[in-house]
C-alpha positions as CSV (number, residue, x, y, z in Angstrom):
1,X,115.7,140.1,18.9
2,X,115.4,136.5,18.1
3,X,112.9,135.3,15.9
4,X,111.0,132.0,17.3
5,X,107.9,131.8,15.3
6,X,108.5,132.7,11.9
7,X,105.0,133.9,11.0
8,X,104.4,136.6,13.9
9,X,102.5,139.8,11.9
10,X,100.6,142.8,12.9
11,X,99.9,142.7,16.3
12,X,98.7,139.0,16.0
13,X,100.3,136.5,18.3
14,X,100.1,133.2,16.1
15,X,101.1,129.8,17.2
16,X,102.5,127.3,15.3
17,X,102.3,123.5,16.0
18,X,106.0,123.5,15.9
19,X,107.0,125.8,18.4
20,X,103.8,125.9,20.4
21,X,105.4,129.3,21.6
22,X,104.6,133.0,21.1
23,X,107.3,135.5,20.3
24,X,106.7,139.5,20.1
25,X,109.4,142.3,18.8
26,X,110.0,144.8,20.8
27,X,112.6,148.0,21.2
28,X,113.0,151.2,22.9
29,X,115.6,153.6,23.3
30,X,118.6,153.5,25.7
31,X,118.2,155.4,29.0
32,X,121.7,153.9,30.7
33,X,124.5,155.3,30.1
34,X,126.3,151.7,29.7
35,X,123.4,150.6,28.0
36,X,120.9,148.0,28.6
37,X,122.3,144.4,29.8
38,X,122.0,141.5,31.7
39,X,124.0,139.7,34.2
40,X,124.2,136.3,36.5
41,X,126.3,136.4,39.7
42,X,127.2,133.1,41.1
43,X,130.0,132.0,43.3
44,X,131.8,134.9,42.3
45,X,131.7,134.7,38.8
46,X,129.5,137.4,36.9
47,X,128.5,136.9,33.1
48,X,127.6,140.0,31.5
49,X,125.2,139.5,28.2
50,X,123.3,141.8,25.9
51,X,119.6,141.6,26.0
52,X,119.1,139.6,22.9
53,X,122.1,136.8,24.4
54,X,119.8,136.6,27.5
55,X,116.3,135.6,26.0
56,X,118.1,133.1,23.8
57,X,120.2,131.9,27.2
58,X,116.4,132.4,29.0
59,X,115.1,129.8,26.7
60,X,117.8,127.6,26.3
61,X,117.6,127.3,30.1
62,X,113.9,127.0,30.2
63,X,113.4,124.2,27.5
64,X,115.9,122.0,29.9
65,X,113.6,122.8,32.6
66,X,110.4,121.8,30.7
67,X,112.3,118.9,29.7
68,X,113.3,117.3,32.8
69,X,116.9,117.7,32.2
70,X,119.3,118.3,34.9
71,X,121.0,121.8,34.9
72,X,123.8,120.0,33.3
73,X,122.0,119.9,29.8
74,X,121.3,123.6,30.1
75,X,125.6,123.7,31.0
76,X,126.0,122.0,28.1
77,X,124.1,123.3,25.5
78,X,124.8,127.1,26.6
79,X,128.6,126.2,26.0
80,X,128.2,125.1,22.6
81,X,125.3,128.0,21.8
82,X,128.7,130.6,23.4
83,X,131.0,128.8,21.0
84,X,128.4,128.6,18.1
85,X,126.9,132.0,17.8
86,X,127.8,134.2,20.8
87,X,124.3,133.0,21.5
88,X,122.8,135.2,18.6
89,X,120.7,133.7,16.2
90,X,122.8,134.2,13.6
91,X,121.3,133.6,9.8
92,X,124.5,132.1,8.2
93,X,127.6,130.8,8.9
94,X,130.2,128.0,7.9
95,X,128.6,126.5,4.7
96,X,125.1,126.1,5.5
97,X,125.5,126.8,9.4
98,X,122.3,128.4,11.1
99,X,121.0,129.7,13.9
100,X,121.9,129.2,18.0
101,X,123.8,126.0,17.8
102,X,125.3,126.6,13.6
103,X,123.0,123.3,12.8
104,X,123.1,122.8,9.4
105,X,120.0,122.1,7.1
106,X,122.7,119.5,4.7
107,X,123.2,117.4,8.3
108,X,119.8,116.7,9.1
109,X,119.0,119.3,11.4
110,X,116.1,120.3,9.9
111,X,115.0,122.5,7.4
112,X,116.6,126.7,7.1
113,X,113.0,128.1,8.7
114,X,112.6,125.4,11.5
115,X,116.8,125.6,12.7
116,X,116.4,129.3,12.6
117,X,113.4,129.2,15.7
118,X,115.3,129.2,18.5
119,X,112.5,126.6,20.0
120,X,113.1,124.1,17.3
121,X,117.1,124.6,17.5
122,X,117.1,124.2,21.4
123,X,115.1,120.9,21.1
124,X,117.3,119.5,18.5
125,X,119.9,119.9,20.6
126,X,118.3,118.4,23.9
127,X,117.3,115.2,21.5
128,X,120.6,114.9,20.6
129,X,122.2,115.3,23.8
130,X,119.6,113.0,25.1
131,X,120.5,110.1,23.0
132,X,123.7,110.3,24.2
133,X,125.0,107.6,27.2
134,X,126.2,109.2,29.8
135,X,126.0,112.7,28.7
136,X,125.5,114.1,32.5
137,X,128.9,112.8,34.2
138,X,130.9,113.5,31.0
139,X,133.1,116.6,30.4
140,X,131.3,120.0,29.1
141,X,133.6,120.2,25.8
142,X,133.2,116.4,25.3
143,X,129.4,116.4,25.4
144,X,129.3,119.1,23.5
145,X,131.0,117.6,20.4
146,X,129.0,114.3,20.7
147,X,126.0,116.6,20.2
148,X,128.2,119.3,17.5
149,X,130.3,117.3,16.0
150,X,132.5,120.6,15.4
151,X,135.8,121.0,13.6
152,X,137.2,122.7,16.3
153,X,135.9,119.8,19.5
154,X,138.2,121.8,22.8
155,X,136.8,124.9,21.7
156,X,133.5,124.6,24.1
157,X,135.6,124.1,26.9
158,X,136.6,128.0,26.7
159,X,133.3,128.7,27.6
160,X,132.0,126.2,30.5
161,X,132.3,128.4,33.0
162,X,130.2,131.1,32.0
163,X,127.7,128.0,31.1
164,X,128.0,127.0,34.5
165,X,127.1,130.6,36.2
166,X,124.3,131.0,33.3
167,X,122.6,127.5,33.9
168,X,122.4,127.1,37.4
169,X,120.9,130.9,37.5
170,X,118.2,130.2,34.9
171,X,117.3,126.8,35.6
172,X,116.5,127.9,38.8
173,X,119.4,126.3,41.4
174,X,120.6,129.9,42.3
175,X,117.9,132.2,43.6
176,X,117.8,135.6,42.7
177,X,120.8,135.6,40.5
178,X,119.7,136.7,37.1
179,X,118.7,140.1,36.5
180,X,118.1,142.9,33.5
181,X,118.9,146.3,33.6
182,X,116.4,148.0,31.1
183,X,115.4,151.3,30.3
184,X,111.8,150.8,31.2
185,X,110.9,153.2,28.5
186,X,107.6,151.2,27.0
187,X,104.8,152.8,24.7
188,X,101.3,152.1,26.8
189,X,98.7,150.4,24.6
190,X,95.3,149.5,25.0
191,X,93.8,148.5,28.0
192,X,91.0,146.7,26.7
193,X,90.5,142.9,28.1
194,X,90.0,139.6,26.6
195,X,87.8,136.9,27.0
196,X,89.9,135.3,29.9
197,X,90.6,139.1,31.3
198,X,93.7,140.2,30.2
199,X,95.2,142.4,28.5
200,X,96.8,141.4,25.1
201,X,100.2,142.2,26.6
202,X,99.4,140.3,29.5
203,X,97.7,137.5,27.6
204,X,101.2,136.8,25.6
205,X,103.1,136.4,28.7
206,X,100.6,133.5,29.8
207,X,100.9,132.0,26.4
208,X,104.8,132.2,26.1
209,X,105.5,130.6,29.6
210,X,102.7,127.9,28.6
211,X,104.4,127.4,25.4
212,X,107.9,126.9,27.4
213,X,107.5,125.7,30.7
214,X,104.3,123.5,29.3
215,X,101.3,123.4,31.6
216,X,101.7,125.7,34.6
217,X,98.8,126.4,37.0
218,X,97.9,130.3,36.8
219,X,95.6,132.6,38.8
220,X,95.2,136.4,39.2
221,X,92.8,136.7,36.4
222,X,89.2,136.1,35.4
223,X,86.9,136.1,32.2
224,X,85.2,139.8,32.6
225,X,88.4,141.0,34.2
226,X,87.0,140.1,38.2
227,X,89.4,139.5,40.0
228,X,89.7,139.6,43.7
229,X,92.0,139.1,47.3
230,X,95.1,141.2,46.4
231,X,96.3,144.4,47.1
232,X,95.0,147.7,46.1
233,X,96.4,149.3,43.2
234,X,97.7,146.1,42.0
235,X,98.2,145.6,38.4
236,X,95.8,142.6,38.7
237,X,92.8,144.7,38.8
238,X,93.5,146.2,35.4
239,X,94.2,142.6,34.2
240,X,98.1,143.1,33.8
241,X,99.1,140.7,36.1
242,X,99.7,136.7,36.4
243,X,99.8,134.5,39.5
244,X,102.2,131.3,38.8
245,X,101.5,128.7,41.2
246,X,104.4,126.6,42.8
247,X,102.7,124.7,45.1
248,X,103.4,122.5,47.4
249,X,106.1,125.2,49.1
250,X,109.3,122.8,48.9
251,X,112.9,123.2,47.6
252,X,112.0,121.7,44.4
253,X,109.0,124.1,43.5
254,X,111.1,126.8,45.3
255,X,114.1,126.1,42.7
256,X,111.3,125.7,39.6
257,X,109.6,129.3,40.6
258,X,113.1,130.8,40.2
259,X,113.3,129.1,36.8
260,X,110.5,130.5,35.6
261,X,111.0,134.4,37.4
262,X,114.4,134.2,35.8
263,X,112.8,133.3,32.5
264,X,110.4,136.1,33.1
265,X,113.3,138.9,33.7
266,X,115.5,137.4,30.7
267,X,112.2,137.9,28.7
268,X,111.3,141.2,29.9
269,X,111.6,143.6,27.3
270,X,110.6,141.3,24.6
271,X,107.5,140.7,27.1
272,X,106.6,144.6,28.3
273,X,107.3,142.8,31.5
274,X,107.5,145.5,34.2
275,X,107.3,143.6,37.7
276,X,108.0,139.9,38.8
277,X,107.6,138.8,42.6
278,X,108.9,135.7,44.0
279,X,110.0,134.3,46.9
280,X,109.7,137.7,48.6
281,X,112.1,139.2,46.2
282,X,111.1,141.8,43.4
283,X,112.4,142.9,40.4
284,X,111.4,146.0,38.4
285,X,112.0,147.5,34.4
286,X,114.0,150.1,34.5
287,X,115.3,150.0,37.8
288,X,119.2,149.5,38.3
289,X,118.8,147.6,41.5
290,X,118.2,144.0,40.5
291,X,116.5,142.2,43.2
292,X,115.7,143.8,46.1
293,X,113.7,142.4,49.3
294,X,109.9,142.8,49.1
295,X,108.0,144.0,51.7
296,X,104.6,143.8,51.5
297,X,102.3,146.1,53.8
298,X,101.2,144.2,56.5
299,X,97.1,142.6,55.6
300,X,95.2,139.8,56.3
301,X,95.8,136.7,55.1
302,X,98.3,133.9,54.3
303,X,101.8,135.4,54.6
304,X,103.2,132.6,52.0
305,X,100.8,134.2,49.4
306,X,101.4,138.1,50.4
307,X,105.2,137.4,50.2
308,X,105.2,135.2,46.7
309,X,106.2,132.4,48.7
310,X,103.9,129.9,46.2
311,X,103.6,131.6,43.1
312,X,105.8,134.0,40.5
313,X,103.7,137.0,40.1
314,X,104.4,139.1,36.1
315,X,102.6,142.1,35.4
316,X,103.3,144.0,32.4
317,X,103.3,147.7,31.6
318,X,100.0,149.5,30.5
């Protein structure tokens, strides 16, 4: 599991004006036989990645998104996190190498603690890449050593192509590519609300995709846990669940919802993150299915809303 805010004790999400992020650990055991993994299909290519390799992808994929960046900046910077650490956020390497991207603390990268948050790292790289002229029409490898700066400069190029299928899944250009396959096997804990009426589980989730995606507009929930208009037996009602808004409906909120289920599913078990809904596709913990059409009974109402047409809807297990 990757660590992104150093100081996260007890069962005490803290923030940190740094990372403005929350991070929770989280494990369970194995059901599949092949284990738990993850996986992004695009244009025929598949990339298979641990669980761990996809929340660090997840985020690297994210911060572009929060950033404004084009997909190619999340191409970019996933190649050199492959060629750095497998995308692991690996506590030493070469000299005084850290973290996603091997940043060293002697180069200016920052300090041992801020290179090895994930959050910090990723934005390090974006401000470098940023400053460079030209960045999005130049080649993978050669961006990536502008930013890197590496010993070994064609090395990135080895992995652009598994980049490529990563970014435009995560950021959100290919729908319904990403997907987990976990075990689903998640201790319950309490079920007592908070003051905005949600669960604490729950309550990280809205804090982690504010801390990432930056201000989002969210619904579902309600201080005292009232909460009406959906479905019965929806996880809302026990104040599990989070409505994502992505409105106006258009192709670039449609492509910025995917972003953010994506990030969601990458995120899942770190998260307790059972169910996420979008764009009339569903994805569940511990099923082996992926994305599968949703079909929501037929009810009154706006179908856009009963089909997640406008909003990424996350609930989280009990």
């Amino acid at each position: 599991m990757r660590k992104l805010v150093a100081a996260l004790v007890a069962l005490t999400v803290v923030v940190t004006a740094a990372v403005v992020g929350y991070r929770l650990l989280s494990g369970s055991a194995t059901l599949f036989a092949g284990g738990e993994e993850c996986t992004a299909s695009v244009n025929g290519r598949t990339v298979t990645l641990t669980v761990e390799q996809a929340e660090n992808a997840g985020l690297i994929s994210a911060i572009s998104v929060q950033r404004g960046m084009p997909a190619r900046a999340a191409t970019i910077a996933l190649a050199a996190a492959f060629q750095e650490s497998k995308l692991y956020n690996l506590e030493n390497g070469d000299r005084d190498s850290l973290g996603l991207f091997q940043q060293r603390p002697s180069q200016g990268w920052g300090t041992r603690a801020q290179i090895l948050d994930p959050y910090y790292a990723t934005n390090a790289f974006y401000d470098a890449l940023a400053k460079i002229n030209g960045y999005e029409s130049m080649a993978v490898t050669e961006a990536a050593q502008e930013v890197q700066r590496s010993g070994f400069p064609e090395a990135y190029a080895a992995h652009e192509a598994d980049a490529r299928v990563l970014a435009s899944a995560l950021t959100g250009n290919s729908p319904h590519a990403f997907s987990c396959q976990l075990d689903g096997n998640v201790k319950a804990t309490g079920a007592k609300l908070n003051s905005v009426g949600l669960t604490h589980r729950a309550d990280v989730v809205r804090r982690d995709a504010q801390a990432v995606f930056g201000e989002l507009s969210l619904g579902g929930f309600a201080p005292g846990g009232v909460t009406t208009g959906h479905m019965a037996g929806s996880a809302h009602y026990e104040g599990r669940a989070i409505d994502i808004f992505v409105r106006p409906i258009s192709a670039a909120n449609k492509i910025r919802g995917w972003a953010i289920a994506h990030y969601l599913v990458a995120e899942a078990e770190r998260l307790s993150i059972q169910t996420v809904i979008f764009d009339d596709r569903i994805w569940k913990s511990g099923s082996t299915d992926g994305w599968q059409n949703y079909n929501p009974p037929d009810a009154p109402g706006n179908r856009a809303i009963l089909e997640h047409r406008d909003h990424v809807h996350v609930d989280v297990y009990a």
